[in-house]
Backbone as CSV, one residue per row, in Angstrom:
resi,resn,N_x,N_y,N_z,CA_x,CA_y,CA_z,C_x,C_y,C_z
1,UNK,97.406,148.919,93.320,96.632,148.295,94.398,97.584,147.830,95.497
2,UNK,97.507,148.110,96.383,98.319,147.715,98.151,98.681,146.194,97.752
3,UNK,99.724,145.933,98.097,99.488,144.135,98.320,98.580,143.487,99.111
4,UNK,98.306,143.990,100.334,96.995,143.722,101.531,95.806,143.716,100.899
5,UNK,95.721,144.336,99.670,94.441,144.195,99.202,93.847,142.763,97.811
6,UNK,94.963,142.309,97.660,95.741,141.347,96.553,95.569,139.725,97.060
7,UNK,95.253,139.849,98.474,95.456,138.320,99.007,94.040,137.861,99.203
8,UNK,93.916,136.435,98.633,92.560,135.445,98.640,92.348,135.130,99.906
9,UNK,92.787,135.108,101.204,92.532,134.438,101.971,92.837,135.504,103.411
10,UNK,92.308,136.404,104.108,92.715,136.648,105.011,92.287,136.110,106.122
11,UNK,93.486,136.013,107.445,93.495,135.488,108.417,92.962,136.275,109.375
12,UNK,92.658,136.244,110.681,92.056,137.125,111.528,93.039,138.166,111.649
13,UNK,94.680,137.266,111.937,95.587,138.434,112.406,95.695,139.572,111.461
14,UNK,95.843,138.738,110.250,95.879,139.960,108.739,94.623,140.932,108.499
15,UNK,93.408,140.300,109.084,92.465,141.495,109.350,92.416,142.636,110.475
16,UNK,92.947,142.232,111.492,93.142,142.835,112.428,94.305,144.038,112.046
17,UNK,95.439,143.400,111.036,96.345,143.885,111.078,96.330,145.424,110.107
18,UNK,95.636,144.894,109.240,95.026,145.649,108.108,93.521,146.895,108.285
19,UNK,93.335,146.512,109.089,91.572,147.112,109.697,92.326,148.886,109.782
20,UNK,93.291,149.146,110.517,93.478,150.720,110.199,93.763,150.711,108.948
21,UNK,94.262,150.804,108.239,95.160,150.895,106.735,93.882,151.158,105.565
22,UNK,92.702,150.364,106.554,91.890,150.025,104.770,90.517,151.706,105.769
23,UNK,90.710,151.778,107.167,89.799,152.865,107.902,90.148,154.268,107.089
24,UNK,91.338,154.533,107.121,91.874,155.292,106.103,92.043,155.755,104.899
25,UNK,91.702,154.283,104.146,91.095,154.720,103.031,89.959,155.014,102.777
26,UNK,88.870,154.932,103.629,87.435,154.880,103.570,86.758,153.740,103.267
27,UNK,87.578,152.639,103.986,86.896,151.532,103.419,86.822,150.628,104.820
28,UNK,85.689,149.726,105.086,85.972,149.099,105.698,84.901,147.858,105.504
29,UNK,85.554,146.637,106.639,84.829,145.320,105.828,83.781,144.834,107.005
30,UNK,82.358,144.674,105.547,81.203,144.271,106.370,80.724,142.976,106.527
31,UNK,81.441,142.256,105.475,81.549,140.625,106.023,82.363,139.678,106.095
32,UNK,82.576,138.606,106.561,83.673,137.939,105.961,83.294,136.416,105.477
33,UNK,83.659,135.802,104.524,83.419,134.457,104.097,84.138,134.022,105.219
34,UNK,83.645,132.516,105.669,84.196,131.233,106.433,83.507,129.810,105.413
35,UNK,84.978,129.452,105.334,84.704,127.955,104.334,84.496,126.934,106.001
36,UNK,83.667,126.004,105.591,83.673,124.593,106.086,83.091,123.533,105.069
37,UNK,84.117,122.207,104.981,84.762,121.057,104.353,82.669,120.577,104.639
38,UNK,82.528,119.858,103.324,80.904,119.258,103.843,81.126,118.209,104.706
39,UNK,79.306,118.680,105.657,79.136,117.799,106.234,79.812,117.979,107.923
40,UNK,81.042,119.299,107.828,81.316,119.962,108.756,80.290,120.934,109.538
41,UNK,79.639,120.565,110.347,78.539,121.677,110.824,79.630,122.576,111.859
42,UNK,78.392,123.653,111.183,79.051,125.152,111.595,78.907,125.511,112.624
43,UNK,77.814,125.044,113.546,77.530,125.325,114.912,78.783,124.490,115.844
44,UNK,79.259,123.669,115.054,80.297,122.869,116.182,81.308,124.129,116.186
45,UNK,81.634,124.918,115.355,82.748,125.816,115.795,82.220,127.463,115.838
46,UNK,81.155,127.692,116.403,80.811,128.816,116.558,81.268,130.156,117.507
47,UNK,81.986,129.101,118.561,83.021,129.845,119.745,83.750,130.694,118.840
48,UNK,84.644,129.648,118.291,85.371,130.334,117.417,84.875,131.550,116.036
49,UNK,83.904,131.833,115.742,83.154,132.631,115.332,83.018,133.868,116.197
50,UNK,82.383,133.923,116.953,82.258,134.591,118.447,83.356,135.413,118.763
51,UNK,84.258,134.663,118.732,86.104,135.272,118.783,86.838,136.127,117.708
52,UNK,86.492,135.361,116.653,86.727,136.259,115.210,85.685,137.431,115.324
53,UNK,84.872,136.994,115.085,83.771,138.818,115.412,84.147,139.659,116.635
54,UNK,84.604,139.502,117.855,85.137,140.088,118.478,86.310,140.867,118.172
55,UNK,87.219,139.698,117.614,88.668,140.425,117.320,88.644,141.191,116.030
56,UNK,87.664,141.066,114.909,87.849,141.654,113.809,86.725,142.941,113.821
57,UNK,85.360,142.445,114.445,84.771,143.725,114.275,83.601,143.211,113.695
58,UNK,83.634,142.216,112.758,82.723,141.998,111.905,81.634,141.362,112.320
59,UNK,80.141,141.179,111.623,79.010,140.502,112.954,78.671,139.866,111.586
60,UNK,78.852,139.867,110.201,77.880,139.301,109.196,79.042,138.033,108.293
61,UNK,78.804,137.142,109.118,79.549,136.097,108.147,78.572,135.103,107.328
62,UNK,79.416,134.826,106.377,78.658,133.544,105.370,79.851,132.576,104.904
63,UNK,78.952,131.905,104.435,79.355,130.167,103.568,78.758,129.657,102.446
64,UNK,79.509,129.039,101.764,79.084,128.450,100.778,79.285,126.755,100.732
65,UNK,78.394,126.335,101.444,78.789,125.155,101.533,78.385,124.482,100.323
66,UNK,78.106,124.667,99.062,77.414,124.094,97.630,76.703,122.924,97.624
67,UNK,75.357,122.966,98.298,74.896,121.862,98.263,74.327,121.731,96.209
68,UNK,74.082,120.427,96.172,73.674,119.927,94.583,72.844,119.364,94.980
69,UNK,72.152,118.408,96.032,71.599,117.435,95.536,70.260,117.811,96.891
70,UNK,69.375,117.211,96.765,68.160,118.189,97.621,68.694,117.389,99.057
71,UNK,69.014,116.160,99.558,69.893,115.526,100.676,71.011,116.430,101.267
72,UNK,71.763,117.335,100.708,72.631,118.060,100.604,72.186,119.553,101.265
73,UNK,71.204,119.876,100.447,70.502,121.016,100.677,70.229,121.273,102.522
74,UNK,69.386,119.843,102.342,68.631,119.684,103.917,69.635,119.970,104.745
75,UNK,70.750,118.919,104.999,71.556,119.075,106.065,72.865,120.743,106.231
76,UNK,72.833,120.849,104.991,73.361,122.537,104.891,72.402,123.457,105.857
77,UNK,70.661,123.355,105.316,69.840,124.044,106.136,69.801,123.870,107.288
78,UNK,70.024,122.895,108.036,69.927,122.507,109.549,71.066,123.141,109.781
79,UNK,72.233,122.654,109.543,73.569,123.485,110.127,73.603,124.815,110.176
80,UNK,73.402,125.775,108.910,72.877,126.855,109.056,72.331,127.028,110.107
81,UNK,71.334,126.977,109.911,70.513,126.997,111.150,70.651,127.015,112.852
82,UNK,71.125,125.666,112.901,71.498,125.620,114.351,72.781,126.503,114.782
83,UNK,73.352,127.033,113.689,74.606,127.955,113.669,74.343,129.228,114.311
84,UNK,72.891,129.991,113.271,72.386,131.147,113.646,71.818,130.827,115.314
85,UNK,71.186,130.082,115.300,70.787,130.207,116.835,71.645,130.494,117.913
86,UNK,72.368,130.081,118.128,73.945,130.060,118.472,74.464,131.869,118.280
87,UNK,74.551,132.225,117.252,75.263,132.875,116.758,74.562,134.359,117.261
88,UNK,73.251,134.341,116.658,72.182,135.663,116.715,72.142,135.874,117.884
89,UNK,72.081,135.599,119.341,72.174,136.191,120.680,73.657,137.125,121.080
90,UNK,74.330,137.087,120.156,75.498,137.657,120.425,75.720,138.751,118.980
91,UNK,74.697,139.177,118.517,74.295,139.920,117.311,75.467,139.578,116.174
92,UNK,75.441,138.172,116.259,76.424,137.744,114.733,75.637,136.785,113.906
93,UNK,75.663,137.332,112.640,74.939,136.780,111.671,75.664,135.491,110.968
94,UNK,75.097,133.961,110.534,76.096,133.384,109.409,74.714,133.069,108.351
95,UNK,74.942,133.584,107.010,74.651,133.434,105.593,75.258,132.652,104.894
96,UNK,74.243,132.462,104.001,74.941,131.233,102.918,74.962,133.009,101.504
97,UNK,76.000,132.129,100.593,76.596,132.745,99.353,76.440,131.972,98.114
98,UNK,75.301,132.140,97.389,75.649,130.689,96.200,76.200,131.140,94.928
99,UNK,76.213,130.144,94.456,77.117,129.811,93.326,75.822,129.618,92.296
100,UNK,76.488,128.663,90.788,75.087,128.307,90.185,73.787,126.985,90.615
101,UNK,74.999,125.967,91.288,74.594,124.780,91.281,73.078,125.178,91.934
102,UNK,73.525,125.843,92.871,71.933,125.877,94.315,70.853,126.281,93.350
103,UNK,71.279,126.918,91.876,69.593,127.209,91.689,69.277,126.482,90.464
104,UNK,69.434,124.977,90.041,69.483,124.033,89.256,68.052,123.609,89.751
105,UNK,67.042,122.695,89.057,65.637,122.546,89.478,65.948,121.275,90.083
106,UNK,64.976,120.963,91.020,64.988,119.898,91.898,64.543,119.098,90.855
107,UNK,64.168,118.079,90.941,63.649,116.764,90.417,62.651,116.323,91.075
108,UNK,61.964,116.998,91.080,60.013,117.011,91.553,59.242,117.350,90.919
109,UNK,59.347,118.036,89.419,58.234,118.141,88.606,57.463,119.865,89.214
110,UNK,58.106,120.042,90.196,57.435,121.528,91.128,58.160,122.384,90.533
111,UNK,59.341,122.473,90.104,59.799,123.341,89.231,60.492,124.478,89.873
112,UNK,60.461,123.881,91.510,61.748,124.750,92.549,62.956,124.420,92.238
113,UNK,63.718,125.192,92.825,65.365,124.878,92.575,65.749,124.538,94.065
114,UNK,67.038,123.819,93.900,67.678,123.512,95.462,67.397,124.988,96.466
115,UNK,67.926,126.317,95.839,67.380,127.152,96.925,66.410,127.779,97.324
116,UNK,65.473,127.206,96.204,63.780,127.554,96.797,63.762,126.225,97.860
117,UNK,64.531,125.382,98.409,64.245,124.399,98.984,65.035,124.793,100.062
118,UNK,65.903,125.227,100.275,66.696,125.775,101.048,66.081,127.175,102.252
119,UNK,65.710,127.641,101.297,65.029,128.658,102.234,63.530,128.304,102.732
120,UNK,63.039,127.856,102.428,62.079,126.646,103.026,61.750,125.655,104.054
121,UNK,63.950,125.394,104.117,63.422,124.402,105.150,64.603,125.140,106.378
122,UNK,64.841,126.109,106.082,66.212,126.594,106.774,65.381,127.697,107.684
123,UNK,65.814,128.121,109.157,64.915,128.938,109.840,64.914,130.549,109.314
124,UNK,64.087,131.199,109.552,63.817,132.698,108.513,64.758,133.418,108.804
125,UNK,66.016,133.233,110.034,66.623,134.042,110.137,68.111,134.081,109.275
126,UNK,67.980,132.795,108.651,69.001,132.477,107.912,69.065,133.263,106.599
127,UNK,70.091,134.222,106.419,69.655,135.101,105.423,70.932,134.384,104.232
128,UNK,70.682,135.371,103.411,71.759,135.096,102.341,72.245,136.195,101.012
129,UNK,73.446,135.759,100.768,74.208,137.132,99.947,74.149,136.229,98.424
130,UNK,72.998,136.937,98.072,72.748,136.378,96.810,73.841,137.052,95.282
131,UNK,73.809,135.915,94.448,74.886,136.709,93.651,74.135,136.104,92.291
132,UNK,73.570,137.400,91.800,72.631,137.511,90.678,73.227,137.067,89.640
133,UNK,74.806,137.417,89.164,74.883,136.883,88.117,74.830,135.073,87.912
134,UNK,75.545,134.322,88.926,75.337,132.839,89.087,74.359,132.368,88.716
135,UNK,72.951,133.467,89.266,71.755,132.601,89.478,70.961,133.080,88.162
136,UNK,71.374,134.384,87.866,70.949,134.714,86.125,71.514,133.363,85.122
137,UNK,72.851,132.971,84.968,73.722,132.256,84.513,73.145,130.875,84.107
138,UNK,72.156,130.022,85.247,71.563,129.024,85.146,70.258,129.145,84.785
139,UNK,69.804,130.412,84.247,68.389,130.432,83.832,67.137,130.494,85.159
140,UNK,67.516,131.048,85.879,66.451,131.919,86.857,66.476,132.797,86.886
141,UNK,65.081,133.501,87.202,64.811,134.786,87.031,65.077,135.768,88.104
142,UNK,65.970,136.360,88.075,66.605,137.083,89.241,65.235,137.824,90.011
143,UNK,65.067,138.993,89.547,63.555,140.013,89.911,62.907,139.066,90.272
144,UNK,62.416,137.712,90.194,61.042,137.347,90.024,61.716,136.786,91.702
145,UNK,62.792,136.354,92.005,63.502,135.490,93.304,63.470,136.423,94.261
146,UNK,63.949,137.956,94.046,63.937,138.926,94.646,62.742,139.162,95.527
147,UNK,61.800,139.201,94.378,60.387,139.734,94.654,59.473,138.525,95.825
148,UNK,60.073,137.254,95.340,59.620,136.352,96.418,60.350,136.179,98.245
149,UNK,61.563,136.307,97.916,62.248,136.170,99.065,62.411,137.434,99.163
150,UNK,62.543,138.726,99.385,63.177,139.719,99.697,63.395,139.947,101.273
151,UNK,62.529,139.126,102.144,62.933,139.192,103.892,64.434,138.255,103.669
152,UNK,64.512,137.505,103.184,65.895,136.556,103.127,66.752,137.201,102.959
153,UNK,67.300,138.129,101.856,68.560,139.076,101.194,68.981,139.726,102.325
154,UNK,70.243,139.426,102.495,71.008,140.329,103.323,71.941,140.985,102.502
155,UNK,72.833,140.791,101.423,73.679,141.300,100.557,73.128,140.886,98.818
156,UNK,74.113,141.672,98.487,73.579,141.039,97.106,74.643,141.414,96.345
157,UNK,75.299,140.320,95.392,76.238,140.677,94.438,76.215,140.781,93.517
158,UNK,76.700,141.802,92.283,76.284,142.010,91.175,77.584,141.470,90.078
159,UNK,77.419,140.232,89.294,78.397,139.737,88.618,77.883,139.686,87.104
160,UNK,78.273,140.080,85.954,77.843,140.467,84.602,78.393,139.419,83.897
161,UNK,77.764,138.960,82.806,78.068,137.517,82.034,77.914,138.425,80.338
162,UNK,78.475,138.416,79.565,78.386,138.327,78.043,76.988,138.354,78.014
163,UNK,76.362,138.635,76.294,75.230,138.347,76.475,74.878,137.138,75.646
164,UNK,75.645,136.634,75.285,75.687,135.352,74.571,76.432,134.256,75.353
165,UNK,75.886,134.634,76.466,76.642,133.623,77.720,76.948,132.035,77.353
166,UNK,75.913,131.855,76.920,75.153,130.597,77.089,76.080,129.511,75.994
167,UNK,76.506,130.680,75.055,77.391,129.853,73.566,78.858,130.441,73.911
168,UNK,79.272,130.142,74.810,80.876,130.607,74.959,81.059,129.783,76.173
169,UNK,82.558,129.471,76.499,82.907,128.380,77.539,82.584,129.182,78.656
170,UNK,82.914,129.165,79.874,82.193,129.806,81.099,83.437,130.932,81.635
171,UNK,84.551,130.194,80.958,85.528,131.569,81.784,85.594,132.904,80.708
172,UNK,85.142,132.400,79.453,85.501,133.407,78.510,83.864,134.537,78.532
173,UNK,82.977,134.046,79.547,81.545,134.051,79.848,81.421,135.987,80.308
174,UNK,82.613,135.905,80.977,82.402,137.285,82.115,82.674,138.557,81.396
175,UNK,81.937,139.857,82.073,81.976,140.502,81.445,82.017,141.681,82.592
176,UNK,82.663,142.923,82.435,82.144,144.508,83.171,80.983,144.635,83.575
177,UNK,80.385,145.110,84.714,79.090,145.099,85.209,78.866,146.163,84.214
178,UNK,77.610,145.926,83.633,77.037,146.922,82.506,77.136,146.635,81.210
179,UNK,78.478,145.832,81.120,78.383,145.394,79.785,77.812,143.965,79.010
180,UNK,77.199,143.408,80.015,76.585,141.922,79.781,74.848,142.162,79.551
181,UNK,74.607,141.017,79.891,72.952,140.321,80.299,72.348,140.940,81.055
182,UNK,72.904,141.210,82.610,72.573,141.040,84.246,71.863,142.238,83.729
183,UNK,70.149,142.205,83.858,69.799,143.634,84.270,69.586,144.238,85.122
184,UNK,70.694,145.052,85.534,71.222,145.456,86.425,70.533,146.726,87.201
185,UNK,69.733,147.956,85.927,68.931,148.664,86.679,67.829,148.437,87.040
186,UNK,67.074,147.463,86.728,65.947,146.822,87.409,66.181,146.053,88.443
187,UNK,67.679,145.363,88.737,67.945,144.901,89.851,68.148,146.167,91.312
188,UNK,69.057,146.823,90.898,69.234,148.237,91.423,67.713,148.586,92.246
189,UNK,66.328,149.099,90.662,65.449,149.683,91.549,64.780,148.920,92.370
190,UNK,64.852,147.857,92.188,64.456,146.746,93.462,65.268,146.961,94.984
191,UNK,66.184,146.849,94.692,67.598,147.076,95.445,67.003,148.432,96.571
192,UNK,66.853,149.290,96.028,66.495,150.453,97.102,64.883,150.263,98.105
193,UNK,64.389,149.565,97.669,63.664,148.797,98.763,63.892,148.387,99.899
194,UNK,65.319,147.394,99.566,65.831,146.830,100.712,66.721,147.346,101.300
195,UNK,67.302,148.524,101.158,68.049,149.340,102.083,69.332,148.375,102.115
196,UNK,69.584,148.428,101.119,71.365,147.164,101.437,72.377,147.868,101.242
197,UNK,71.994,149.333,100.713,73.456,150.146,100.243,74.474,150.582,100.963
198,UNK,73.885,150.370,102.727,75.113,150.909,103.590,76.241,149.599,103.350
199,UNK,75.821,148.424,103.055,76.779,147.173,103.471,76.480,146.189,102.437
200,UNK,75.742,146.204,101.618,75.342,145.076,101.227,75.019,145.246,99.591
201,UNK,76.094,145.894,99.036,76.093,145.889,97.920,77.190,145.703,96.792
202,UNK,77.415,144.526,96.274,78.634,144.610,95.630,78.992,144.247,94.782
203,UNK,80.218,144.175,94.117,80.648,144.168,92.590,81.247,142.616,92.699
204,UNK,80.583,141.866,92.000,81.853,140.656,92.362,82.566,140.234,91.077
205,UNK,83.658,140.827,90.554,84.629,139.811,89.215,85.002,138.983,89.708
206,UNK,84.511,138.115,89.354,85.270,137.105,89.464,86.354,136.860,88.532
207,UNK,86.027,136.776,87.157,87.614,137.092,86.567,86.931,138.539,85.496
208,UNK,88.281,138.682,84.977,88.127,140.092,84.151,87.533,139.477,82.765
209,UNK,86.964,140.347,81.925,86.536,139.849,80.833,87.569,139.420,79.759
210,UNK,86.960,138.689,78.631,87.782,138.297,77.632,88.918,139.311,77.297
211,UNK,90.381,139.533,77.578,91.217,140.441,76.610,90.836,141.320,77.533
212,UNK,90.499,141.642,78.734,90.905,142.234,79.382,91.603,142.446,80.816
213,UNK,91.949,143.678,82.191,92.201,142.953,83.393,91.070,143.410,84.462
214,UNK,91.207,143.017,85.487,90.393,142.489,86.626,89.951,143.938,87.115
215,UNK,90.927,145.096,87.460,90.909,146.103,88.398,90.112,147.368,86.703
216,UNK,90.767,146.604,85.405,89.899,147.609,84.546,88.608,147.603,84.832
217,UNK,88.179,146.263,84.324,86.616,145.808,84.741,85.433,146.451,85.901
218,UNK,86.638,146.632,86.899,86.306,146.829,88.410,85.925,148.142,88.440
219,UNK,87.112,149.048,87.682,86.690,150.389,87.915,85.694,151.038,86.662
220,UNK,85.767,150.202,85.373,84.204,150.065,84.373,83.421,149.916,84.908
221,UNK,82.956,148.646,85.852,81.629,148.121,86.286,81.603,149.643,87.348
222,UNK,82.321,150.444,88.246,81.922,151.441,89.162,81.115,152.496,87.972
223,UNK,82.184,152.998,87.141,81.722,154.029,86.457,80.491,154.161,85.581
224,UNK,80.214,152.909,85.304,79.161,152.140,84.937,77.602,152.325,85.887
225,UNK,78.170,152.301,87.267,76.794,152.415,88.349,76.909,153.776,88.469
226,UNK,78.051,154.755,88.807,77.982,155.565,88.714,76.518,156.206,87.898
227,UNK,77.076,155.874,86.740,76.332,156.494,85.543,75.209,156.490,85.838
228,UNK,74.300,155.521,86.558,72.616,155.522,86.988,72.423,155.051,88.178
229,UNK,73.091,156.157,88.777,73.324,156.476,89.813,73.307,156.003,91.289
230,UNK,74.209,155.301,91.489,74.417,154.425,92.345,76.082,155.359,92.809
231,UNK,75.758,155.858,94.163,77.318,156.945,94.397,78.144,156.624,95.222
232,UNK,77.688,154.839,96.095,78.459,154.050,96.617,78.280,152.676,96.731
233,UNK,79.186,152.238,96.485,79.095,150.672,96.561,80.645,150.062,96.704
């Protein structure tokens, strides 16, 4: 693997710098994460957004700002929000990315989770790169979230857990896409509905499975979609 391809954190210049190198391989990048510290609203630095999509190319950014608590939620949704407004006249997108916490049940007896609350109170254009295994992980029903929000999904990540997730510590949890829980071809035939395969489809390890490494996993979980037939991602 390139070293350029090895680093957690790229900078604009390192994208810029890198953007032929990865054209060449046939690869190129359709979004980019931007962290902001909570409570940092995103619309205060959107110029700077504006500038990065210019200089890099890219129009589809997201965040994970992890809200937990439904107070949390709200003011994430507004920022969002007032971000995209901002943002969408100049055809640049910002998405949220969650983790598990966002789909934990509120404490209302309604039996929503923080991101059924989230997309609720956040404007429709606010989309998001959902990552099935997280939200499988905490006991929601992936298909059934799909099937409700599907105008929301802009990406979608496919992360595989053991199937005895639930009785093992959380790092020893992960597994090869294909070889876990995540059902993955019912996620898939959903998946071609939404037309996400030019950009918006992806593998996420987060770590490699038990006793094994990261780039094995990586190229299992491909050969794996391969197999039922999925011929890019």
């Amino acid at each position: 693997m390139p070293p350029y391809l090895k680093a957690l954190i790229w900078t604009v210049d390192k994208i810029v710098d890198i953007k032929p190198q990865l054209e060449e391989m046939g690869l190129c990048i359709s979004s980019g994460h931007i962290g902001f510290a909570y409570r940092v609203n995103p619309a205060d630095v959107t110029d700077a957004i504006i500038q990065e999509a210019q200089e890099t190319g890219i129009r589809h950014f997201l965040t994970s700002l992890t809200f937990d608590t439904k107070e949390k939620t709200e003011i994430c949704a507004e920022q969002i929000s007032e971000a995209n407004r901002k943002l969408n006249p100049h055809g640049i997108t910002l998405g949220y990315h969650n983790h598990d916490m966002e789909f934990h049940a509120m404490d209302d007896g309604a039996g929503l989770t923080l991101m059924d609350h989230f997309l609720s109170v956040s404007d429709e254009k606010v989309k998001i790169e959902l990552d099935t295994g997280w939200q499988m992980y905490v006991g929601n029903d992936v298909l059934a979230f799909m099937q409700k929000y599907w105008n929301r999904i802009q990406a979608v990540h496919l992360k595989d857990f053991v199937n005895d997730y639930l009785n093992v510590p959380k790092d020893d949890a992960f597994a090869a896409m294909g070889d876990g829980a995540l059902p993955t071809k019912k996620i898939l035939e959903f998946l071609q509905e939404l037309n996400l395969f030019d950009y918006g489809l992806m593998i996420n390890q987060d770590k490699a499975a038990k006793g094994a490494g990261l780039q094995e996993d990586l190229e299992k979980g491909m050969e794996y979609l391969k197999s039922i037939g999925v011929s890019e991602i």
